[in-house]
C-alpha positions as CSV (number, residue, x, y, z in Angstrom):
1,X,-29.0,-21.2,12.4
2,X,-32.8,-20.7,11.8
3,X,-34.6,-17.5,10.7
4,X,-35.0,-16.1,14.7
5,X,-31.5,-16.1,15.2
6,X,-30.5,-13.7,12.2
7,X,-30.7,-10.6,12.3
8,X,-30.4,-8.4,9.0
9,X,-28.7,-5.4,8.8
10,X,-31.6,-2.7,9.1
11,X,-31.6,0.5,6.9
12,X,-28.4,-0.8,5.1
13,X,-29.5,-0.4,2.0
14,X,-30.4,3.0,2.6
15,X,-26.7,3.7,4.0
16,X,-25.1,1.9,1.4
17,X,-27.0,4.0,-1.6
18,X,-26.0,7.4,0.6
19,X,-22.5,6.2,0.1
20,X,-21.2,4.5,3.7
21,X,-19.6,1.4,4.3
22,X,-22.1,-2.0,4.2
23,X,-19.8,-3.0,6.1
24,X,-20.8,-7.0,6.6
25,X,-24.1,-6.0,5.9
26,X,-26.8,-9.1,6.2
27,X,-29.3,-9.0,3.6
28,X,-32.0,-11.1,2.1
29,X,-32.7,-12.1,-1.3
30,X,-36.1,-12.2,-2.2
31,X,-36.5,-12.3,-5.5
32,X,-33.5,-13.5,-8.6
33,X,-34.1,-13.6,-12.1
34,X,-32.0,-14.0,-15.3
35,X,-30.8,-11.1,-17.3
36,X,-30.1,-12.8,-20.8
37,X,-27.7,-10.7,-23.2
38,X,-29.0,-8.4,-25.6
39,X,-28.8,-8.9,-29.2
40,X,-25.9,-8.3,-30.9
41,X,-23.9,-8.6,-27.6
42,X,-21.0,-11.0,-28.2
43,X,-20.4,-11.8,-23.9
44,X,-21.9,-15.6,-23.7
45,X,-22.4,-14.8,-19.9
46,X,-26.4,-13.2,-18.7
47,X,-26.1,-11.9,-15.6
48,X,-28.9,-12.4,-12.8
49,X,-30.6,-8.8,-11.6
50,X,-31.9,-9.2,-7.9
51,X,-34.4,-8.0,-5.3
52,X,-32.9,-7.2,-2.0
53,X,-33.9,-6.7,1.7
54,X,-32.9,-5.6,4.9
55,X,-35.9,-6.1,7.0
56,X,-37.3,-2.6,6.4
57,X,-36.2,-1.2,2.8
58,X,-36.2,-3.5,-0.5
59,X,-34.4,-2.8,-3.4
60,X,-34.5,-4.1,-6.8
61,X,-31.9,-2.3,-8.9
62,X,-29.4,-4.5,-7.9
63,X,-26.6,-6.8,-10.2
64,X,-25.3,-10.0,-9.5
65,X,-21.5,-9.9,-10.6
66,X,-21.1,-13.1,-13.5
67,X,-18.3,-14.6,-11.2
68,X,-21.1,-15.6,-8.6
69,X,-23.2,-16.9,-11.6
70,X,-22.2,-20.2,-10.1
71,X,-23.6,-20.0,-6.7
72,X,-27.2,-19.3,-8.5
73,X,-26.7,-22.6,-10.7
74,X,-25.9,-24.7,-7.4
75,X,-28.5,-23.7,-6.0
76,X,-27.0,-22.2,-3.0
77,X,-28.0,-18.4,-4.2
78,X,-31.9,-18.4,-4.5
79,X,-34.8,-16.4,-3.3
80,X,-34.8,-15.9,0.4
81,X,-31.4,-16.6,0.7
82,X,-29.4,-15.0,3.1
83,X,-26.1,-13.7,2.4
84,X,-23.5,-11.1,4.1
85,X,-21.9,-8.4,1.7
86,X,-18.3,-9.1,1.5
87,X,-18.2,-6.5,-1.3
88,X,-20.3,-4.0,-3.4
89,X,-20.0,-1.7,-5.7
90,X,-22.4,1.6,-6.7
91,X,-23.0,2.5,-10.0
92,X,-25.7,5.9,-11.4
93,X,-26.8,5.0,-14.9
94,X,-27.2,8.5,-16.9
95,X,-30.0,7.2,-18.9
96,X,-33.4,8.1,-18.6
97,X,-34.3,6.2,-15.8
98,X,-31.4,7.9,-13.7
99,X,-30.8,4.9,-11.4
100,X,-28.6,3.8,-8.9
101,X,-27.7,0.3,-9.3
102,X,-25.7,-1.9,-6.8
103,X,-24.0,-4.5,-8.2
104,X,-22.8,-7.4,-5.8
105,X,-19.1,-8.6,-6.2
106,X,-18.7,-10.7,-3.3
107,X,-20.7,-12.2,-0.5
108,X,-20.6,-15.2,1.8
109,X,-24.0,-17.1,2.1
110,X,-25.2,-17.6,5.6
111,X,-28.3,-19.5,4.9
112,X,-30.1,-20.7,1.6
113,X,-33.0,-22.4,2.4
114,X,-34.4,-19.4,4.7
115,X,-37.9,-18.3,5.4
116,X,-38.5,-14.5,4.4
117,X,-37.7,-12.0,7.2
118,X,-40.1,-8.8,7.0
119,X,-39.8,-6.1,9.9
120,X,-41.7,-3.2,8.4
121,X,-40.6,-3.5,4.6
122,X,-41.1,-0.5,2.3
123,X,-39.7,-0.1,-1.1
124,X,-37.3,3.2,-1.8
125,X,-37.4,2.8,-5.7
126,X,-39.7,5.4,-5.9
127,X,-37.5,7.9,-3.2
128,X,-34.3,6.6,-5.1
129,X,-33.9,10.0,-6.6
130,X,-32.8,11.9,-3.3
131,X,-29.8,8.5,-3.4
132,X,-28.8,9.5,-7.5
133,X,-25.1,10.8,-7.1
134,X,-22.7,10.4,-10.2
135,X,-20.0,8.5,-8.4
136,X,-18.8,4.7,-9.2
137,X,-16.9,3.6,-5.9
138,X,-16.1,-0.2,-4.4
139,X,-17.0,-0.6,-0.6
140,X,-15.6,-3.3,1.3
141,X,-16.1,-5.2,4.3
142,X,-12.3,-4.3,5.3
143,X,-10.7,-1.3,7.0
144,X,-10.9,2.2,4.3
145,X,-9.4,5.2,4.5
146,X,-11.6,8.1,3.9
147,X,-11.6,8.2,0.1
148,X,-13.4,10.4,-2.2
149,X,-15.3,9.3,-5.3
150,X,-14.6,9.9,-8.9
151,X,-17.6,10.8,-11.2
152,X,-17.6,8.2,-13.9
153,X,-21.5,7.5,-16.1
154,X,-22.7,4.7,-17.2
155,X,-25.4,4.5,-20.1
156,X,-27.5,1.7,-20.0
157,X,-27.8,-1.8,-18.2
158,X,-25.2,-3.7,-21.2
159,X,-22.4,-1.4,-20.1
160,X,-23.2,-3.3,-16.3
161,X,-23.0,-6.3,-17.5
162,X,-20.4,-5.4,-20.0
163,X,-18.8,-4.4,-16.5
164,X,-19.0,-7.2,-14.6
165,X,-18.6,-9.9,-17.0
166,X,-14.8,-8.3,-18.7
167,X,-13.5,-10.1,-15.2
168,X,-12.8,-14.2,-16.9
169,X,-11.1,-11.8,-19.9
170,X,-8.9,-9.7,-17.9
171,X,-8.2,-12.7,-15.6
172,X,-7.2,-14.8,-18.4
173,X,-4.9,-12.1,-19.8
174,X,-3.3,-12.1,-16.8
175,X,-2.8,-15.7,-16.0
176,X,-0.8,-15.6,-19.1
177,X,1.6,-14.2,-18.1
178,X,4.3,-15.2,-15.5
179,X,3.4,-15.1,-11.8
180,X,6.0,-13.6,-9.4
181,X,6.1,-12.9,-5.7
182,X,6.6,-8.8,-4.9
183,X,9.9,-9.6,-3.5
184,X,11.3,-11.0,-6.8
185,X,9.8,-7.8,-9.1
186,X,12.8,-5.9,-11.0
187,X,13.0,-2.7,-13.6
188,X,13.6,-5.9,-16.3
189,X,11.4,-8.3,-15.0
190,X,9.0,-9.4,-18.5
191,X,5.9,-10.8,-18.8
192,X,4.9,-11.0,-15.1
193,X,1.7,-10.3,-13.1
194,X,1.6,-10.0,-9.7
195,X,-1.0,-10.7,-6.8
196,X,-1.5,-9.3,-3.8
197,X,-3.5,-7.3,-1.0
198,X,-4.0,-3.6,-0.7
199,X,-3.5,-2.6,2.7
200,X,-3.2,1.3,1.5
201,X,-4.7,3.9,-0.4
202,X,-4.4,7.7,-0.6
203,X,-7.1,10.0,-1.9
204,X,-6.9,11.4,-5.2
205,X,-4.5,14.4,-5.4
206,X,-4.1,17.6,-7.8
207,X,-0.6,18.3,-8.9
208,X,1.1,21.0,-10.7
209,X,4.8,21.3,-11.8
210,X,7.5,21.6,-14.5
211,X,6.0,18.8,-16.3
212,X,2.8,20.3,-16.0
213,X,-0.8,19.4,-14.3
214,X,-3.0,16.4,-13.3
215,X,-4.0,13.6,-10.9
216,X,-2.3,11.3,-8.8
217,X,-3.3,8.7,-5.8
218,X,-1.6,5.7,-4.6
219,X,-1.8,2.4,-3.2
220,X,0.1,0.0,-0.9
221,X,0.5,-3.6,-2.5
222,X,1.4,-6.8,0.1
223,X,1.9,-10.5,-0.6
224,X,3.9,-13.0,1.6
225,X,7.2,-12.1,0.3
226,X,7.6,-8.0,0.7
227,X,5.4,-4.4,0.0
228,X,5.6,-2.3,-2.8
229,X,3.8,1.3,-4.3
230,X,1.6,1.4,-7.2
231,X,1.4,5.0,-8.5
232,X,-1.6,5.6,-10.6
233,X,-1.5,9.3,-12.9
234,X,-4.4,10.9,-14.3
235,X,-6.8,9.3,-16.8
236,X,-5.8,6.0,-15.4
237,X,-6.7,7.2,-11.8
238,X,-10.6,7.5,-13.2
239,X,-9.8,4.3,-14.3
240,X,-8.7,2.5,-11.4
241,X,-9.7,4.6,-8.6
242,X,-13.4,3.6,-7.5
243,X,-12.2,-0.3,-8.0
244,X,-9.0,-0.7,-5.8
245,X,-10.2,-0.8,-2.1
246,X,-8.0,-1.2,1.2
247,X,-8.4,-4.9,2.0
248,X,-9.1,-6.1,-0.8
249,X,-7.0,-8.6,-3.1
250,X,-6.0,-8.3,-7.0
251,X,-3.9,-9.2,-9.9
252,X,-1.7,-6.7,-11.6
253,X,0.0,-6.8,-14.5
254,X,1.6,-5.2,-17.7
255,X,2.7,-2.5,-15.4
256,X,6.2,0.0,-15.5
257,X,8.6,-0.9,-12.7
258,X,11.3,1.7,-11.7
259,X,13.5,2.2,-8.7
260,X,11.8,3.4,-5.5
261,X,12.5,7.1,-4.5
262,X,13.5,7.1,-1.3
263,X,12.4,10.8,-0.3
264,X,8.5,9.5,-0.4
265,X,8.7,5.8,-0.2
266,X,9.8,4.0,3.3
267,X,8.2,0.7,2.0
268,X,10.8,-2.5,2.0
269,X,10.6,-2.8,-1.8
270,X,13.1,-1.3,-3.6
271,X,11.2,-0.6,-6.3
272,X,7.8,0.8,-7.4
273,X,5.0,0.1,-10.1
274,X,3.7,2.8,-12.5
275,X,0.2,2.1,-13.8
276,X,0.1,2.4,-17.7
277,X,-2.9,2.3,-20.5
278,X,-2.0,-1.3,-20.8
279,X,-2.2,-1.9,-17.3
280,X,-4.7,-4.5,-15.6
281,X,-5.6,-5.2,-12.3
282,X,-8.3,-7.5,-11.3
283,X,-9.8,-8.8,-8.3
284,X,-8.9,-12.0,-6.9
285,X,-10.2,-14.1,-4.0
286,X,-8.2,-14.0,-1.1
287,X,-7.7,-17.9,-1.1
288,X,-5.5,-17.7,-4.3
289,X,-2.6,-16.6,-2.1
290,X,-0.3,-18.9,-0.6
291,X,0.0,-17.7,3.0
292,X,-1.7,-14.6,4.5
293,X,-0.1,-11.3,4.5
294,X,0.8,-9.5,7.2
295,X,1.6,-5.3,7.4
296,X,5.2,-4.4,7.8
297,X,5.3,-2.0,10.0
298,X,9.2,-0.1,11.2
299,X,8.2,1.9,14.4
300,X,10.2,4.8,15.7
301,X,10.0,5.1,19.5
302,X,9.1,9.0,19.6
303,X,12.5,9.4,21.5
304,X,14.4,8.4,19.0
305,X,12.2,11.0,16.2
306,X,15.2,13.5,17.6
307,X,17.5,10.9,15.7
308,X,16.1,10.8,12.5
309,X,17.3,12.8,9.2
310,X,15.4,16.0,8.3
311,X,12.4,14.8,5.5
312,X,13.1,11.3,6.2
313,X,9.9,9.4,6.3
314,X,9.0,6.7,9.1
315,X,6.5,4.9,11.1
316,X,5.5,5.9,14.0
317,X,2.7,5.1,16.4
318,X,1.5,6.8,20.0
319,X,-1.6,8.1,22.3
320,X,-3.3,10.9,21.1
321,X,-3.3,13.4,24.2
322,X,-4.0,16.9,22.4
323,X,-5.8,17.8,19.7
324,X,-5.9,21.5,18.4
325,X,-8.6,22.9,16.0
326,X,-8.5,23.4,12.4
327,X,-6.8,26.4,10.5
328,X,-6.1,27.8,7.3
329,X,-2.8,29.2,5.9
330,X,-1.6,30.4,3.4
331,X,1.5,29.4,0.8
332,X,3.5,32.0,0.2
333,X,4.9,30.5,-3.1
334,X,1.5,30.0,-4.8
335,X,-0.5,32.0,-2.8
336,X,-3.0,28.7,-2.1
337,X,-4.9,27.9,1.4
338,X,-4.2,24.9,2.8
339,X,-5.8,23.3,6.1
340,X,-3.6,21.7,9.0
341,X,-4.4,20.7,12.3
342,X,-1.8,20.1,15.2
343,X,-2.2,17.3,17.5
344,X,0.1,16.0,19.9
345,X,1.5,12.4,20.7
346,X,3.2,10.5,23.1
347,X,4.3,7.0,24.1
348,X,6.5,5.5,27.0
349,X,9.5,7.4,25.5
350,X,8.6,10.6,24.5
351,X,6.0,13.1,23.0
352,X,5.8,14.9,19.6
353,X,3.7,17.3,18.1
354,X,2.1,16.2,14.5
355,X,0.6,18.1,12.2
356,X,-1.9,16.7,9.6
357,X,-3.0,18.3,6.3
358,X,-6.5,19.1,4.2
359,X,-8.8,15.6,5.1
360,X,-6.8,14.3,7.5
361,X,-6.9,17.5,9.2
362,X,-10.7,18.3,8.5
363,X,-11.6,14.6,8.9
364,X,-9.7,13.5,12.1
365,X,-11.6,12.6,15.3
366,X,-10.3,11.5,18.2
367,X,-12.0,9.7,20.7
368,X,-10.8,9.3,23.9
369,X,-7.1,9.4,23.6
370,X,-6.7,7.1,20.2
371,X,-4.1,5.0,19.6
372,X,-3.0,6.5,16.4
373,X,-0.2,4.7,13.6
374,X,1.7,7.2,11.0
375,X,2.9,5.0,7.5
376,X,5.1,7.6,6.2
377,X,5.0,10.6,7.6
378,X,7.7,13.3,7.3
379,X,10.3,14.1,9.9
380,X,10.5,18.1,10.0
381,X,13.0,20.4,11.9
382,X,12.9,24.1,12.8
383,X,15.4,25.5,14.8
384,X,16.2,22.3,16.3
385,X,13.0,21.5,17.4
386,X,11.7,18.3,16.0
387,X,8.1,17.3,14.7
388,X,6.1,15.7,12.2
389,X,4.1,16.0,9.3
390,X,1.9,13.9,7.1
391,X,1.9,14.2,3.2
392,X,-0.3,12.6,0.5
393,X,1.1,9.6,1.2
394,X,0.9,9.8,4.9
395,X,-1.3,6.5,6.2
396,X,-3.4,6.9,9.4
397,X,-4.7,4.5,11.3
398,X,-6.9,4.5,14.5
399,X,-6.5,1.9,16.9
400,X,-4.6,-0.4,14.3
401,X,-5.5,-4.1,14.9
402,X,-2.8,-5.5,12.8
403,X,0.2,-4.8,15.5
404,X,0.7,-5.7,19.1
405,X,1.8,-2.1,20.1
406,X,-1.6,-1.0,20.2
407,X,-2.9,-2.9,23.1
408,X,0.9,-2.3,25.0
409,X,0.3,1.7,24.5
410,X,-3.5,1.0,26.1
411,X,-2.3,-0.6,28.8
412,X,0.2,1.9,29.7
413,X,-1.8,4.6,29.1
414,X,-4.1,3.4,31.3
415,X,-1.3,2.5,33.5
416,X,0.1,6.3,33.5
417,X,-2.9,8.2,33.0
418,X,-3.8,7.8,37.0
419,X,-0.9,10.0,37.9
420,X,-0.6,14.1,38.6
421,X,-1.1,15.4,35.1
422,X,1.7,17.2,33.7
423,X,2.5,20.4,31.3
424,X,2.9,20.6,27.8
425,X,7.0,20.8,27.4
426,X,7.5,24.3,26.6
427,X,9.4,22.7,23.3
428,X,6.1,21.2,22.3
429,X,4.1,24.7,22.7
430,X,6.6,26.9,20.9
431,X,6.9,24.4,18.1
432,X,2.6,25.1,17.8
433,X,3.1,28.7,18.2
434,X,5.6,28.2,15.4
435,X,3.2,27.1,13.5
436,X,1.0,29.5,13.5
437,X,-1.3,28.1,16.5
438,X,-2.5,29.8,19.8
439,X,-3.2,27.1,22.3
440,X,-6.0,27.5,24.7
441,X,-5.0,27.7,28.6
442,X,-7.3,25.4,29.2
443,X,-5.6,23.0,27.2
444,X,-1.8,23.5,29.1
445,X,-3.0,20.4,31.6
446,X,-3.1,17.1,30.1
447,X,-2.6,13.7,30.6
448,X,0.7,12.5,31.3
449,X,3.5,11.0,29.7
450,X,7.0,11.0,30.3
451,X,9.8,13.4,29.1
């Protein structure tokens, strides 16, 4: 592949420093140079600082992470290199210089000995203040949810490297312990770490109870073997937030393991990890595990929802046919607003309304009749009339890649949707009306389905 035939990924940089998804962004190196430690500082690894480009904005605040230290002494990882971001991470020093600095975890290198590539380059150092945002978050080249970012400073360029160098520590921490599939994990399992790939993670959540007040997000954990929760609680979810990232594949270890609770969890495991303190999880390559994982997912036909036990949580996946607007109600135990949207789904068996809660609801976006997959949603009831809602640790996916279904729904959409449209069932519009929605007549016709 020679210089004409690669493309970079224009205005990336800009995107990436206003927060979106690099996803597989193609860049250019064009300029590297060593970072040595400061004095005093008792890490033996420098790190190397780097110039980058895509075609039309350069930027020099930019980190090398110490684990690809090795491609630079190769020689694969020079000036005008060109690489593809496989991971990178943002990071807003509160120091005097108030920069943003992007430090690069991951990357595959798609030519080294490259000429430079210049569309119209221009250098946004000196706009960089309009970018300066006070969040620390991880973006992937893989599938995300729609997270948000928690603020966490930095001070100066050591606590970077102090950052990004901790990894070969952590890692061998870990690797002294003893390695155990997901599927063997028990309430007395000792000294084990295990590894894995997050295929799901919720958004950070506000709680308050008997046992008082704080934070709370989750993620899904999958190797070869089975699928299990990580809960993560308040100090540790500043912690460990910005750093775990759908897709991507880690260590854990030194971790509390109790019994799962069925009322929330639907995952195969029948257990669940509670980050502590002591807890450490650290990125891993994808090569270190044995055989690829693939998501488990336990579909319920939307026939069979009618079957299912009241607040029981399942999977379920459909067509997307109606989508109502936004609205805001009102708890009447604590008095708080809340936003839900309704939507409706169907597949070759059935239809169902859904109704999805604060982001989801403010967030969704349907484009021409979606397939949509539910991880754990909530089967509710009201006066026999079934539907379903998501919670915090309701999953959503649009147009899932990872299971067959979704091209079988296409096909018979596509199949059905040339037919007389049909009504709403008049089950499906009371259960809105129910719930405190008014829906337009112009929404009554609809594609079809079948009853």
């Amino acid at each position: 592949m020679n210089v004409d035939q690669i493309q970079l990924s224009t205005n990336a940089i800009t995107e990436c420093l206003d927060g979106k998804a690099c996803t597989k962004a193609i860049l250019q190196i064009t300029n590297l140079k060593l970072i040595n430690n400061a004095q005093g500082d008792t890490n033996d690894s420098s790190c190397y600082r780097l110039t980058i480009s895509d075609g039309i904005t350069t930027y020099s605040s930019c980190i090398l992470n110490t684990t690809l230290n090795k491609l630079v002494d190769s020689g694969e990882l020079k000036e005008n290199t060109i690489i593809c971001i496989k991971e990178i991470m943002i990071d807003f020093l509160e120091d005097q210089t108030n920069r943003t600095m992007l430090i690069i975890n991951d990357i595959d290198i798609l030519q080294s000995n490259a000429e430079k590539i210049n569309y119209l380059s221009r250098n946004v150092e000196a706009n960089q203040s309009s970018h300066n945002q006070a969040i620390l978050h991880t973006i992937n080249t893989f599938p995300t949810t729609t997270n948000k970012s928690i603020p966490v400073g930095r001070s100066s360029l050591s606590n970077i490297r102090e950052s990004v160098t901790k990894n070969q520590s952590i890692t061998d921490s870990i690797e002294s312990e003893t390695h155990i599939s997901i599927s063997q994990i028990n309430q007395y399992s000792n000294k084990w770490y295990i590894k894995g790939i997050v295929t799901n993670k919720t958004n950070i959540h506000h709680y308050n109870n008997a046992r008082g007040e704080g934070t709370v997000f989750s993620f899904d954990f999958l190797d070869d073997t089975d699928e299990i929760r990580v809960t993560v609680f308040n100090n540790d979810c500043n912690r460990f937030y910005s750093t775990i990232n759908t897709g991507t594949t880690y260590h854990i270890a030194k971790a509390i393991v109790k019994p799962v609770n069925r009322q929330y969890n639907k995952l195969s495991s029948n257990y669940e990890i509670y980050v502590t303190q002591d807890t450490i999880i650290n990125y891993c390559s994808t090569d270190t595990l044995l055989h690829a994982p693939t998501i488990r997912y336990n579909f319920v036909q939307l026939c069979d929802v009618q079957n299912q036990r009241t607040n029981s949580v399942i999977d379920v996946i459909g067509i997307v046919d109606v989508v109502l607007d936004p609205a805001v109600v009102t708890n009447n135990i604590d008095q708080k607003s809340y936003i839900k949207r309704t939507i409706h789904m169907i597949d070759e068996t059935g239809s169902i309304p859904v109704t999805l809660w604060q982001d989801q609801a403010t967030n969704f976006n349907d484009n021409n009749n979606s397939v949509l997959a539910f991880e754990g949603i909530k089967v509710h009831d009201y006066n026999g009339c079934r539907s379903l809602s998501t919670t915090p640790t309701t999953y959503l996916k649009y147009n899932p890649i990872d299971t067959e279904r979704t091209e079988k729904l296409k096909q018979w959409f596509k199949h059905y949707s040339k037919n007389p449209t049909k009504h709403i069932n008049s089950s499906i519009i009371e259960t809105c009306v129910q719930q405190s929605y008014n829906i337009p007549h112009s929404i009554i016709i609809i594609f079809p389905y079948l009853f």
